[in-house]
C-alpha positions as CSV (number, residue, x, y, z in Angstrom):
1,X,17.2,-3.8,5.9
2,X,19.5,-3.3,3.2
3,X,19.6,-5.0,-0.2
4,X,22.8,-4.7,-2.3
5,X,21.4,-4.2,-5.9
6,X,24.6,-5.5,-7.8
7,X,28.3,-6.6,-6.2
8,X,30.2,-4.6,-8.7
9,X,27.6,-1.3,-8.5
10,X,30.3,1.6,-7.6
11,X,26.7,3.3,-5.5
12,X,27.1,3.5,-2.0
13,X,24.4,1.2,-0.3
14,X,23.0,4.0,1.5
15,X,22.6,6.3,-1.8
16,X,21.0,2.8,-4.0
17,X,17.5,3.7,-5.1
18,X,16.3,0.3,-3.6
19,X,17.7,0.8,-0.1
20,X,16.3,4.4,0.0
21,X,12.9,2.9,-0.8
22,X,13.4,0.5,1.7
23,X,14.6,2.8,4.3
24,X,11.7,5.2,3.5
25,X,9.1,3.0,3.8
26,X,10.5,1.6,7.0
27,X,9.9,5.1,8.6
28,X,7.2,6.6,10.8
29,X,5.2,8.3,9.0
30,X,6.2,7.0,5.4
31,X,5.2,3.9,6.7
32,X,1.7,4.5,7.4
33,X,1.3,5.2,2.8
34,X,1.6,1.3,2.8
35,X,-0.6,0.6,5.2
36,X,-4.7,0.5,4.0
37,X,-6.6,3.4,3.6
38,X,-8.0,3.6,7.3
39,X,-4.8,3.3,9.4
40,X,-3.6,6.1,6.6
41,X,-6.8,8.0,7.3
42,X,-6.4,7.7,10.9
43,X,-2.5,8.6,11.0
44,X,-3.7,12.0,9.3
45,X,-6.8,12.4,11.3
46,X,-4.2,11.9,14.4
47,X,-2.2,14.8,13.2
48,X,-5.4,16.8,12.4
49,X,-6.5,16.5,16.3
50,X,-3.0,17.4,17.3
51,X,-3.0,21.1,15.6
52,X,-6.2,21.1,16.6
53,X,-5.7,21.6,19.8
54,X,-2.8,24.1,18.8
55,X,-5.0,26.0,16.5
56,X,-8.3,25.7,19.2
57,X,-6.8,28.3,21.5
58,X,-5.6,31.0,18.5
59,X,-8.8,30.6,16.9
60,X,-10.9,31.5,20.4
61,X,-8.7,35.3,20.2
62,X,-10.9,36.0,17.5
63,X,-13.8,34.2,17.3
64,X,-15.5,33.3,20.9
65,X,-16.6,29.3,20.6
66,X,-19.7,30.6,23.0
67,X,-21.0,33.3,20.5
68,X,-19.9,32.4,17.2
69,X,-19.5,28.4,17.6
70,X,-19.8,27.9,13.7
71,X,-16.7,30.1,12.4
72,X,-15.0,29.3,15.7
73,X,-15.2,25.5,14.6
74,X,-14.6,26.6,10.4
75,X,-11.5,28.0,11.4
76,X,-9.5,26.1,13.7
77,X,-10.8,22.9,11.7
78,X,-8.9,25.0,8.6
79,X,-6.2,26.0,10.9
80,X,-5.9,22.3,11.7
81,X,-5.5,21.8,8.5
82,X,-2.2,23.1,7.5
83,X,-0.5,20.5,10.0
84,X,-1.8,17.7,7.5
85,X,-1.2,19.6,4.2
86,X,2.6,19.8,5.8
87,X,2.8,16.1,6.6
88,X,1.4,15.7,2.9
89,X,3.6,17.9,1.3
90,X,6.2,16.2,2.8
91,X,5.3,12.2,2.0
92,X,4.2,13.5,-1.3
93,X,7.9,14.9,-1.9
94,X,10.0,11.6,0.0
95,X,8.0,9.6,-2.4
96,X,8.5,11.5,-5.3
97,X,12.4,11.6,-4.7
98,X,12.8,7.7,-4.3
99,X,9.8,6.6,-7.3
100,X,12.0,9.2,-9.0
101,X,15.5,7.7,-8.5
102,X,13.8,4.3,-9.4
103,X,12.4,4.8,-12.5
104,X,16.0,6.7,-14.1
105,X,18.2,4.7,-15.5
106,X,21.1,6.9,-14.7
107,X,21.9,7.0,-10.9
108,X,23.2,10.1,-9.6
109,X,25.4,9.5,-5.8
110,X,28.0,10.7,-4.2
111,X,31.2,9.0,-3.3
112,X,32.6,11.0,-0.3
113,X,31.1,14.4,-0.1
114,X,29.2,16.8,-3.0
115,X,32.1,17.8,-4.6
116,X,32.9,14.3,-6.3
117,X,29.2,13.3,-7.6
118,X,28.7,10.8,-10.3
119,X,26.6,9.4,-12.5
120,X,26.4,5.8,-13.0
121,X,24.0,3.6,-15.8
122,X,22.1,0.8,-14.4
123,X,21.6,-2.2,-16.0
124,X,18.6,-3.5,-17.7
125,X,17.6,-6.3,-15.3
126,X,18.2,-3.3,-12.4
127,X,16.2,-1.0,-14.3
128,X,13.1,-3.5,-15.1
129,X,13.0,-4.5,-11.5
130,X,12.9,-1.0,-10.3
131,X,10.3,0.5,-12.7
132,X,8.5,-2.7,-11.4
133,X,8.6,-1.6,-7.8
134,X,7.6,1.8,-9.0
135,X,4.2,0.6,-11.2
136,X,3.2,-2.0,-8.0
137,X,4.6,-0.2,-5.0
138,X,4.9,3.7,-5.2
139,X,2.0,4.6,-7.7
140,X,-0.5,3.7,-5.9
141,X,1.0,5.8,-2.5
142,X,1.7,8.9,-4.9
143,X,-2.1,8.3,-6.3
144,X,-3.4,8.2,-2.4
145,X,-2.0,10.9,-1.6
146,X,-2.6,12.9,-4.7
147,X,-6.2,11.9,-3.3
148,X,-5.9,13.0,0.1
149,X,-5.0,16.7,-1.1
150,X,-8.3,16.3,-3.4
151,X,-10.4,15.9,-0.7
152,X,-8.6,18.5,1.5
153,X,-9.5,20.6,-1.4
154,X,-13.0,19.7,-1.3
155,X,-13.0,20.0,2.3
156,X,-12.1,23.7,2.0
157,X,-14.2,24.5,-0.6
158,X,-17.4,22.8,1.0
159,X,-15.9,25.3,4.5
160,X,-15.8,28.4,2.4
161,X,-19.6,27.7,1.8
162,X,-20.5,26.8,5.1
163,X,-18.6,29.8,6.1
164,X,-20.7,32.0,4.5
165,X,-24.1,30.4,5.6
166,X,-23.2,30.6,9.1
């Protein structure tokens, strides 16, 4: 769905900060920020399982999940792991480009290709609405996932002790 901000605005609709938010949040995994904290939790937990059972088998060449269970589990859980830090990195950085894009009041596009960029001012009423969006819509995804790489953190740091209990 695309929203035109302004008739007379010289940005391509593809390249409007609006329609990029739109567009993002419209997409797989991007989607799954707006959604509440479980079906986000899940979606990550999904992804998790997944290089889990790629990391499972890599781990097993060095530690045998008969004989040393404990750092067999630590490490392909930690393994696991870098799948979702990926995914992270990677919402973490859409979202920053389009809350980005919304909150300036200078708009940077393209008109045919990257050697003809310019910049064009947006009006007050287009900036208020946009910084708008950005308070009430993107914060609070930027602020879960700054969250989710907290407890990640946490996560490792609570394995690293485990680690050397076992």
């Amino acid at each position: 769905m695309t929203y035109s901000s302004l008739s007379n605005c010289p940005v391509p609709t593809d390249q409007q900060p609006l329609n990029e938010y739109e567009e993002l949040k419209s997409r797989w995994l991007f989607s799954d920020c707006t959604h509440n904290w479980y079906k986000f939790l899940r979606k990550m937990a999904g992804i998790w399982a997944l290089c889990l059972v790629l990391a499972a088998p890599v781990t097993a060449a060095s530690f045998s999940p008969y004989k040393q269970f404990g750092h067999f589990f630590l490490c392909s859980a930690a393994g696991a792991s870098i799948g979702v830090i990926l995914a992270l990195v990677r919402l973490y950085l859409g979202w920053s480009y389009v809350r980005d894009r919304l909150f300036s009041s200078v708009i940077f596009y393209e008109e045919s290709g990257w050697y003809d960029g310019q910049n064009w001012t947006k009006p007050e009423e287009l900036l208020a609405r946009d910084r708008l969006i950005v308070s009430y819509e993107i914060k609070p995804i930027i602020r879960r996932l700054q969250t989710t790489f907290a407890g990640l953190a946490a996560l490792f740091f609570a394995g690293t002790i485990v680690w050397h209990l076992v």
